[in-house]
C-alpha positions in Angstrom: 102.3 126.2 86.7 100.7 126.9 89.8 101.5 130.7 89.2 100.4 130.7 85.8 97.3 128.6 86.6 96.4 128.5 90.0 96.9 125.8 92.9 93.4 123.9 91.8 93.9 124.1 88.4 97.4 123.2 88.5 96.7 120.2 90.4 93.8 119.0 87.7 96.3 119.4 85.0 98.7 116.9 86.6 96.1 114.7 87.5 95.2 114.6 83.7 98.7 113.9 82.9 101.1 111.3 83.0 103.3 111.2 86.4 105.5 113.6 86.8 109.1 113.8 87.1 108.6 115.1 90.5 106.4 112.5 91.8 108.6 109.9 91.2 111.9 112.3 93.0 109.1 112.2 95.9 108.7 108.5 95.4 112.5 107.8 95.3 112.9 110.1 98.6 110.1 108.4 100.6 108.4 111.1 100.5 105.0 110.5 98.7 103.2 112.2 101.8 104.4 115.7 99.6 103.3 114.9 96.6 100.2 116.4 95.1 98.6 113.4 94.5 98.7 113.0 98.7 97.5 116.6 99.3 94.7 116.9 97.4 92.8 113.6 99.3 93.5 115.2 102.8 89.9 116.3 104.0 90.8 119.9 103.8 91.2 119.7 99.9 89.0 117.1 98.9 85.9 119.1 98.2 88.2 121.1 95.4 87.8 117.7 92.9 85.7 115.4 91.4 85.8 111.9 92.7 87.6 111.0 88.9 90.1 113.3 90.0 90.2 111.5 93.3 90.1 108.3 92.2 93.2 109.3 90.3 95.2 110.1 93.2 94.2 107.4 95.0 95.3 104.8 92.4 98.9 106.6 91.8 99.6 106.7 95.6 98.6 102.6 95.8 100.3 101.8 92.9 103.6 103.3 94.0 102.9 101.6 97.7 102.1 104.6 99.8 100.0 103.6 103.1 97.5 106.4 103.6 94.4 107.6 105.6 92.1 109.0 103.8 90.1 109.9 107.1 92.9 113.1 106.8 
């Protein structure tokens, strides 16, 4: 995806869809500090999406129980 779309656009197209397969390996792993859905509200990222988009992310990681700073 990310090849066939780039890294933003990939990202916006899961954020659009349903979770993914892979964030629920990273959520069975303890590992949710990998997933997309982490990356793309660290500060070096976050200007790359809307706040929807955002607001997204943010509500998958709570949902799922990951403790994060968003000061990142």
């Amino acid at each position: 995806m990310v090849n066939e779309h780039g890294g933003v656009e990939a990202a916006r197209i899961l954020l659009r869809s349903p979770l993914s397969e892979g964030f629920a390996a990273l959520w069975s792993y303890g590992r949710l500090d990998l997933s997309m859905e982490a990356l793309v509200l660290q500060s070096s990222w976050k200007p790359l999406f809307t706040s929807e988009e955002l607001a997204i992310a943010e509500k998958r990681l709570k949902e799922a129980g990951y403790k994060f700073d968003l000061k990142k």
